[in-house]
N, C-alpha and C positions, 0 to 999 in steps of 0.2 A: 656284551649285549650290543647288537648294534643298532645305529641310533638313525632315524628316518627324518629327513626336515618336509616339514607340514607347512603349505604355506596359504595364507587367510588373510584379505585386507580388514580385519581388523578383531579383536578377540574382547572377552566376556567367559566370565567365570562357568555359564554354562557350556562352551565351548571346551575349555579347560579340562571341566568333569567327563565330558564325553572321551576324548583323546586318552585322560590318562586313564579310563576304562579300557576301552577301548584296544589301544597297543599297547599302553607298559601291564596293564591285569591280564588280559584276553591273547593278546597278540605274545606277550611276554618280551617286546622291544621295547626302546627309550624313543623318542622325538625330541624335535627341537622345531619349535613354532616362530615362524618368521613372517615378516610383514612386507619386508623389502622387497620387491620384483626383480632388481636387478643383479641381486644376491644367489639368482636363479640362475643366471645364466651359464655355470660353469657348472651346474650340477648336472649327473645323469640322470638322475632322476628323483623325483619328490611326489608329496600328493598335495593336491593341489583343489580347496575347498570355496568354492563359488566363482571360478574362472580355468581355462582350459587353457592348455599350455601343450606342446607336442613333444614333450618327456616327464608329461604327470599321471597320472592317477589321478583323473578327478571328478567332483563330488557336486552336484550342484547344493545352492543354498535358497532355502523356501524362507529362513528369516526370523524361525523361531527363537534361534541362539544369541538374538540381539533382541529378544522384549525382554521386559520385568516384567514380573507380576503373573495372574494367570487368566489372561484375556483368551475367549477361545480360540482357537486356531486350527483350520480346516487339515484333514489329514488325510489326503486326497489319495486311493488305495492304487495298486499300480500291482506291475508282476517285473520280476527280475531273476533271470535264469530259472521258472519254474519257481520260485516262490514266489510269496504273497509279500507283497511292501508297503510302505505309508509313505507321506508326501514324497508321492510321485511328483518327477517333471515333466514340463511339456516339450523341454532343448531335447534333441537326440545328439546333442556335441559331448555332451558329457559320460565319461568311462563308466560310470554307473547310472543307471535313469531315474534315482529316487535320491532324494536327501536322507541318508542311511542316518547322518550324524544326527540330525532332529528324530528322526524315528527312535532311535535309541533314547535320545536324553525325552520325548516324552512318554516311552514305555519307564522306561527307569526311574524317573522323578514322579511317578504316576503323577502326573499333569492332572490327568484328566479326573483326578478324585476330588480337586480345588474346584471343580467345578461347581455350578447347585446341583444337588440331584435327592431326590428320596429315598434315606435310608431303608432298608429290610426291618425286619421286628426285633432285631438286635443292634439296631444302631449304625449298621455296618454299611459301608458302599457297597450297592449290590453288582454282582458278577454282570447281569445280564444287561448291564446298562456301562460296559466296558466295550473299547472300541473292538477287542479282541473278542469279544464275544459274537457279538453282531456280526461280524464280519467269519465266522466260523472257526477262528485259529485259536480259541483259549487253550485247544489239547497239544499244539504245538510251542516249543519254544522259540520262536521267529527271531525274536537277537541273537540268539546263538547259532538258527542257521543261516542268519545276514552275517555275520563276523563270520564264520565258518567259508562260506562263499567270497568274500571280499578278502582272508587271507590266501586261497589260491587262485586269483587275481591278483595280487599285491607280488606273490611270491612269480609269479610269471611273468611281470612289470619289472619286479626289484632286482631279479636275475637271481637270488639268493634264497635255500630254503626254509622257511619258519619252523621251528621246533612243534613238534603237536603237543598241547595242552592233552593231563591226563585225567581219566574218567574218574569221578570219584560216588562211591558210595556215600550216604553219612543217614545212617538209621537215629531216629530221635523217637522220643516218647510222651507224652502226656497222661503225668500221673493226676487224675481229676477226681478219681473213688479207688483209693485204695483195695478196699475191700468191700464187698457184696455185706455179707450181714454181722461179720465180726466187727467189735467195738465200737458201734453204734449208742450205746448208752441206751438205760430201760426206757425214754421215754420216744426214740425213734424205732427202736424195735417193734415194742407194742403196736405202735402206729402201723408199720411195714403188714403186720400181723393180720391187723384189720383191714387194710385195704386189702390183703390179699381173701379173707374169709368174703369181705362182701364181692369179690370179683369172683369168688367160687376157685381161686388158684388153687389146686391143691397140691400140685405139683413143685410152686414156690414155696408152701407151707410145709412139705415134707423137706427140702433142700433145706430149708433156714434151720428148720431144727436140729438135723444132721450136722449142720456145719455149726452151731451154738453149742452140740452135745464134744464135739471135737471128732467127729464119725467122718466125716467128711472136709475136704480142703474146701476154703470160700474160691468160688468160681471166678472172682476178679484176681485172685494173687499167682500172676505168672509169674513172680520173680526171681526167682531162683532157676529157672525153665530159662527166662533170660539171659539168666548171666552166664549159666551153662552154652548156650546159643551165642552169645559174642565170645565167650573163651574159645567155641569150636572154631569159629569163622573167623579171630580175630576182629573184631571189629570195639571200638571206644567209644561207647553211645552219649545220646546227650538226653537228659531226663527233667524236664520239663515241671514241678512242685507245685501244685495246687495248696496253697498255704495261707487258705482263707482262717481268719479269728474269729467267724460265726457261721453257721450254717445259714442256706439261701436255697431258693429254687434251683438257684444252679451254680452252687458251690456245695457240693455234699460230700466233701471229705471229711476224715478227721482231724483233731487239731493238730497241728503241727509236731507240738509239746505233746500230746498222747503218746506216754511210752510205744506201744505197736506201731503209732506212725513215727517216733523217731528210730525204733527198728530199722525201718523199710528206707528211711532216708539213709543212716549210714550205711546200709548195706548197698542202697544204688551209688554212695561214692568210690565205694571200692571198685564197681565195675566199670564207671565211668564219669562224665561230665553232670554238674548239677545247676541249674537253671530255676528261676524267679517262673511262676505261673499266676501272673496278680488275678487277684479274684475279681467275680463278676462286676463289682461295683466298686475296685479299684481304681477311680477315676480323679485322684488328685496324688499330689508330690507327696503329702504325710500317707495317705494308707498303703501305697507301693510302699513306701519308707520302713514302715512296722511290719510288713509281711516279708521285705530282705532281711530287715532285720533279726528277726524271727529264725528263718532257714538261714542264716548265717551261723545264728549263735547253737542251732540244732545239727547242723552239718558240719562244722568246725571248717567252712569255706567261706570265700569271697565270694559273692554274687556278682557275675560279669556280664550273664547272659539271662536273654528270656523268651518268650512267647506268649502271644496272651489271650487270653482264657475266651474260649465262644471265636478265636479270632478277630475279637475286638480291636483293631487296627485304623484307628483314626488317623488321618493324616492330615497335619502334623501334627497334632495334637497329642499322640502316643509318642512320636519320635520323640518329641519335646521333655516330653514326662520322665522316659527313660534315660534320654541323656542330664537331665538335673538329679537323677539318681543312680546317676554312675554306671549306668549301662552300657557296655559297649557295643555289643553285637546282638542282633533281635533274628528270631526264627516265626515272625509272624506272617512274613510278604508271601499270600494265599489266601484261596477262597474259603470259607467254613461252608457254603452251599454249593461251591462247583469244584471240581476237579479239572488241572488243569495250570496255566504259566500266569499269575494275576500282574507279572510284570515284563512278559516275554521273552525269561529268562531262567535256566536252575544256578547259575552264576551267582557269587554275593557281588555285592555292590555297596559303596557310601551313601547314608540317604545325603539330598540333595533338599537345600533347605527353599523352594519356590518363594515362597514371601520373603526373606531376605537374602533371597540370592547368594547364599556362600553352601561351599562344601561342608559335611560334619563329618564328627569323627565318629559317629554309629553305623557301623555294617552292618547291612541287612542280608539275610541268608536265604531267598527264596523256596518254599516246599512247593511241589505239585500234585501230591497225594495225601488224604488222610481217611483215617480209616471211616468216622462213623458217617464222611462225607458222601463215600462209596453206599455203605450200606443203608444210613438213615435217609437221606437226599436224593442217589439216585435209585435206591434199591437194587444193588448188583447183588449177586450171587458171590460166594469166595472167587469161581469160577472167571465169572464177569469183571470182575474187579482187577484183578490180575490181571487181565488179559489187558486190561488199560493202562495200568502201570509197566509192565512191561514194552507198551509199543511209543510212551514216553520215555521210558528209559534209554530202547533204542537210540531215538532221535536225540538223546544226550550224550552217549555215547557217541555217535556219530560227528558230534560237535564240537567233543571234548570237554563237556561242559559237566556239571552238579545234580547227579538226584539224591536229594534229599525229602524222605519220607516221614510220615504223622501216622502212630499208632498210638495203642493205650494200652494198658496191661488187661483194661478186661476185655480188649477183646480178642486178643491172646490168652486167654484162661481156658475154664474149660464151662464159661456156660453157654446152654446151648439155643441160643440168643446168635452164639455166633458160631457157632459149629462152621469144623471146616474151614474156620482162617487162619489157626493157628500152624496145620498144615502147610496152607495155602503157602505162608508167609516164611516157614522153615525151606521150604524149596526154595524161594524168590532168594532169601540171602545165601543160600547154597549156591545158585547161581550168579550173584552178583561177587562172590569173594574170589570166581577167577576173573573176575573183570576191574575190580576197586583197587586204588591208591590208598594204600591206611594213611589216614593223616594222623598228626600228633593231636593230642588232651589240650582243650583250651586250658 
């Protein structure tokens, strides 16, 4: 690997997390950070981070990387080579005209979630009060195509070529309702029953009974249609466990321990990776705690990984929760109302802990697709939806970067609520398997 010296009057742990983002994850080099000026002299070249030198690569610095805390800080919008940049300069001495390194570390540390702001109806920071939103880019991944751009500059500076970083697929799932009307217990059926006679469904009320008579498959259960589907394409999914202990407005699975729902869990560990889905009102260290616990001793696995339910993504406040229960790696960095990069990236990253300033050791896996976001939120068609995901994907591939996607089994089934996506979505992975890097099983 070869090894790039970065030179900076003076360093900070935010600076740190950027760099070894940056060139040893992204770039896939090593650095060596120097402070000394005159250590400079004999090099041919280096990159060179808030002073310009005439054998560097250099970067201005707007000053972010030396606060604590999270005072706001103006992110002054700029353009570089045809894309769209954040703190721009006003020096034109400098090899790049914006502070890329702050850009990065306050998309990546979402900065700007610490801020005050008023939650959505789910508690959540909303998309549309995102710098990236505002400014038109949430459908792009702007880090990756700043890294992407700033490696070939680097490589036409360095005189040496970068290896390209390769595309990776990574299909994930959200099992949130097993099934449509099977094992529901007589006193959620009856109910189903009657809202459906006073809404005049008759159409539900003839499915339900079909599928209670066993005449009929429940229209949420793709799973088996799945596994078939990643054995054709090869691919090792990650699956996502709604493993609430009580039924809620919006937690309506079955129990855990329900023999049919321990079915459905070992049979998703055979196909691939299994994951923590804490329920709606999972919001302290014991109920996460009983719900791993739960899918641990059901799944005969370690709970490593998760996502979390409605995309309830508090920051910090989830990171926190997850790493005092042993989470290592979270798939929630995304919108649940918009489609789109919620951190300007398909890349994983380290969260970065803003209040007390240190690095963690939770990776974060950014998604920019999910499904009932497409359908419930912006109302796409299978048609329209795809056509979105797809022209994100591009610009991942382009970059070298990570799509990683959110679906659910029911809407992949066959009711017809969703008709047409399970198509949709058999072609999308038909054509992403001559494009994906299989990676290994967490």
């Amino acid at each position: 690997m070869d090894t790039i010296v970065v030179y900076s009057a003076q360093t900070s742990n935010r600076l740190k997390y950027v760099l070894d983002w940056l060139i040893r994850e992204r770039l896939q080099l090593d650095y060596t950070l120097t402070h000394n000026i005159d250590a400079l002299n004999d090099l041919p070249f280096f990159i060179s981070y808030g002073k310009t030198f005439s054998n560097s690569l250099s970067l201005p610095d707007t000053g972010l990387l030396w606060k604590t805390g999270k005072e706001t800080v103006d992110t002054a919008v700029g353009k570089w080579n045809e894309l769209p940049v954040l703190f721009a300069a006003q020096s034109k001495d400098y090899t790049l005209p914006f502070d890329m390194l702050s850009g990065i570390f306050f998309l990546l540390s979402r900065y700007e979630e610490y801020y005050s702001f008023k939650p959505d109806k789910h508690g959540r920071f909303p998309a549309t009060q995102s710098v990236l939103y505002k400014n038109g880019w949430l459908m792009r991944p702007v880090v990756d195509e700043w890294v992407e751009t700033f490696k070939k500059v680097l490589q036409e500076r360095y005189g040496h070529p970068i290896a390209a970083t390769p595309f990776l697929f990574r299909p994930t799932y959200d099992i949130d309702m097993a099934y449509s009307h099977l094992h529901k217990g007589a006193g959620r059926i009856v109910g189903a029953y009657m809202r459906a006679l006073l809404k005049g469904d008759v159409k539900q009320i003839s499915e339900r009974t079909q599928v209670l008579k066993n005449k009929q498959k429940d229209p949420f259960d793709s799973f088996r249609w799945l596994r078939q589907l990643h054995r054709e394409y090869d691919y090792k999914p990650l699956y996502f466990v709604l493993s609430a202990l009580r039924t809620t407005p919006f937690d309506k699975n079955i129990h855990p321990e329900h023999p049919a729902m321990m079915r459905v869990i070992k049979n998703l560990v055979k196909d691939g990776t299994i994951g923590i889905h804490p329920s709606y009102f999972a919001d302290n260290e014991e109920k996460v705690s009983k719900e791993i616990k739960i899918l641990e001793r059901v799944s005969g696995k370690k709970m490593g990984i998760s996502r979390q339910h409605y995309i309830k993504m508090h920051i910090p406040n989830t990171c926190r929760l997850l790493i005092s229960n042993h989470i290592h790696e979270d798939y929630s960095m995304g919108y649940g109302s918009h489609l789109g990069f919620r951190a300007g990236t398909g890349s994983s990253l380290f969260w970065y802990d803003l209040e007390q300033e240190t690095i963690t050791a939770l990776r974060i896996h950014p998604f920019c697709f999910m499904d009932t976001t497409a359908h419930y939120e912006s109302r796409l068609s299978p048609t329209e939806a795809f056509e979105k995901l797809n022209a994100m994907s591009k610009l991942l591939e382009k970059t070298g970067s990570t799509l990683t996607t959110v679906f659910h089994n029911f809407s992949l089934g066959t009711s017809s609520e969703w008709r047409g996506w399970r198509q949709a979505y058999e072609q999308f992975m038909q054509e992403k398997t001559l494009q994906h890097t299989p990676e290994s099983v967490i």
